[in-house]
C-alpha positions, 0 to 999 in steps of 0.5 A: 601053936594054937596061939600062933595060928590064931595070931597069923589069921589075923594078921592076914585079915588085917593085910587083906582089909588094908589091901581093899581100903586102900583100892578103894581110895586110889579107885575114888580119886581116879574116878573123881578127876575122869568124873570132874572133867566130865562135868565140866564137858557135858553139864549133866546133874547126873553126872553131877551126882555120879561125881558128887557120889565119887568123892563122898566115896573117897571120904568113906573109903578113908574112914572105911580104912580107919575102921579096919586099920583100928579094928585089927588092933589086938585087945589092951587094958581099955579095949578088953573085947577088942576094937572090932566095932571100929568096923561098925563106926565106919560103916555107920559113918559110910551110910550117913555120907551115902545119905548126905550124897543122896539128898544134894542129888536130889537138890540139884536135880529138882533146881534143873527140873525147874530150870529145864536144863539141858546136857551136852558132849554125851560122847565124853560122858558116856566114855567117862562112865564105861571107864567107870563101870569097868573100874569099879567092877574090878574093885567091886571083885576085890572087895568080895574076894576080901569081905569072903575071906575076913567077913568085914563089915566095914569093907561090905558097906564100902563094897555096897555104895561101890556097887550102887556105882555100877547102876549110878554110871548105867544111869548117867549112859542112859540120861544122857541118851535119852536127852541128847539123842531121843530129845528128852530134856527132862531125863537127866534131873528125872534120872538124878531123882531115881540115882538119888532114891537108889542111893537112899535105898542102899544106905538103909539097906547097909545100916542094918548088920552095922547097926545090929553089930553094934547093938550086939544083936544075937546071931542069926538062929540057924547059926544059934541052932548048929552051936546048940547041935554041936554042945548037944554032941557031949552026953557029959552036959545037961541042960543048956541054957541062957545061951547068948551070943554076939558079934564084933567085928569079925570077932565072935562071942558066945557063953552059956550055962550048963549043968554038971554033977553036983558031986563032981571035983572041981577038976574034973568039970574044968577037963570036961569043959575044957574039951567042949570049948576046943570043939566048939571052937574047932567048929567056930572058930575065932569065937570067945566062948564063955561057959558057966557050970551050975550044979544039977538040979540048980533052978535059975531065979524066976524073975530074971527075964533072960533066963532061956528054956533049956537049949538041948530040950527044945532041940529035941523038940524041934527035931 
C-alpha cells in the first residue's frame, strides 16, 4: 500500500509539473506575437527587450519541461538515485539564457543611447504590456500553486524570470510615458539598462538552490535540526552521528550513523531500525533514508574529516 501511495504522489507531481511547463510555452508564444507587433508599432528598446526576453522564455520554458518530464522518470539500472537533477540542469540552463537576454538588452540599449532615439505609438505599447502583466500574473499563480505542491526546481526558476516579467512590462509602461509624454527621450535605452541589471540580478539570484542541488549542499540546518529531534525521540539509539543529508530533485536523502548494543541479535537491530525509518519517514516523507549500525563503544577513525560530533549530544546542548 505504502508503494502505491508512493507511486500515485509522484505521478501527481509529474502531472502538475507538466501542466506549468506547458502554461508556460503557450504563455511564451502568446506574448511573443503581441510583443513582436508591438515593436514593430512603436520602436521601443524596451519593448525590444520585453520581446527578446519573451522568447528566451520560451526557449527556457522548453528546456524547463524537458527537466521535469526527464525528472519524473523513475530510477533504472544507470540512474539508481533517480533523474531528479534533470531539474536542476534546467534550471542552470534557464539562468544562462536570462544571462545572455540581459547582456543583448544592454547592448542595444547603449546603441540607442548614442543614437538618441526615440519611441513612438505608446498607446499600443502600453496596451500590449497591460496584456502582458495580466497573463503573466495568471501563469505566475499557477506556477506557485505548483511549485507549493511538488517543490520544483525547475518550475521555481521559470516561476522567477516569469515574475521579473511583471516588473520588465511596468518598465516598458513606464518608458514609454516618460519619453512620449513628459519628453524624456533618454528614458527608454536609460529603462533598458535598469531591465537588463533587473534581469542579471534575478539569474544569480535562481542559480543559488540549483547550484546547491547539484553540488548536494546539506539541508538547510533548521531542516537538519527537527530530523535530529525526531531520531532523538527513540531511547533504543545512541549516539548519532555523521548525519548527511542532500537533495535532488524533490527527491531527499538522508543517512547516518548510530550506536545499538553490542550483544544485540542481528534481528533485533533490523526491527529497531526498521521503525525509525517508518517514523522518520511518516515525518519526512519522500526521503531515502540510510542508517548505519555501529556497535557501542565504537570509535570512528580520528583522521577521517567527516566524521561529525554526536548529533543527540549537541541537541542537548543547544537546548
Amino acid at each position: 500500500m505504502g508503494q502505491h501511495l508512493i507511486v500515485s504522489m509522484s505521478n501527481d507531481r509529474a502531472s502538475l509539473t507538466r501542466s506549468a511547463a506547458f502554461a508556460s510555452i503557450a504563455m511564451a508564444l502568446f506574448l511573443g506575437a503581441l510583443k513582436g507587433w508591438a515593436v514593430w508599432q512603436t520602436s521601443s528598446t524596451a519593448m525590444l527587450g520585453s520581446l527578446a526576453d519573451t522568447a528566451l522564455d520560451f526557449v527556457a520554458s522548453l528546456a524547463t519541461l524537458a527537466g521535469v518530464w526527464i525528472a519524473a522518470q523513475p530510477a533504472d539500472n544507470d540512474h539508481r538515485f533517480g533523474h531528479g537533477k534533470a531539474e536542476s540542469l534546467a534550471a542552470v540552463f534557464q539562468v544562462i539564457l536570462i544571462v545572455l537576454s540581459a547582456s543583448a538588452i544592454a547592448f542595444r540599449a547603449v546603441l540607442r543611447l548614442a543614437q538618441g532615439g526615440e519611441t513612438r505609438a505608446a498607446e499600443q505599447g502600453i496596451t500590449v504590456s497591460i496584456i502582458a502583466i495580466i497573463a503573466t500574473l495568471a501563469l505566475v499563480a499557477w506556477q506557485r500553486h505548483v511549485v507549493k505542491r511538488t517543490g520544483s526546481i525547475a518550475i521555481h526558476t521559470d516561476s522567477v524570470h516569469y515574475q521579473s516579467d511583471l516588473f520588465l512590462n511596468m518598465a516598458v509602461i513606464a518608458a514609454l510615458v516618460l519619453d512620449q509624454y513628459m519628453g524624456m527621450a533618454m528614458a527608454d535605452p536609460l529603462f533598458g539598462l535598469a531591465i537588463s541589471a533587473w534581469l542579471l540580478w534575478n539569474a544569480w539570484s535562481a542559480s543559488t538552490e540549483a547550484i546547491d542541488n547539484l553540488m548536494d549542499r546539506e539541508w538547510p540546518e533548521d531542516r537538519r535540526q527537527a530530523f535530529v529531534e525526531r531520531a532523538a525521540g527513540h531511547p533504543e539509539l545512541a549516539k548519532m552521528h555523521d548525519l548527511r543529508t542532500r537533495t535532488s530533485g524533490a527527491q531527499d536523502f538522508a543517512q547516518f550513523h548510530v550506536n545499538l548494543p553490542a550483544e544485540m541479535t542481528v534481528e533485533q537491530a533490523h526491527d529497531i531500525i526498521e521503525r525509525v525509518e517508518h517514523d522518520l519517514l511518516s515525518a519526512f516523507p519522500n526521503t531515502e533514508i540510510l542508517i548505519h549500525i555501529d556497535p557501542d563503544g565504537h570509535v570512528d577513525e580520528p583522521n577521517n574529516q567527516l566524521v561529525e560530533q554526536d548529533e543527540f549530544k549537541r541537541l542537548k546542548e543547544d537546548k
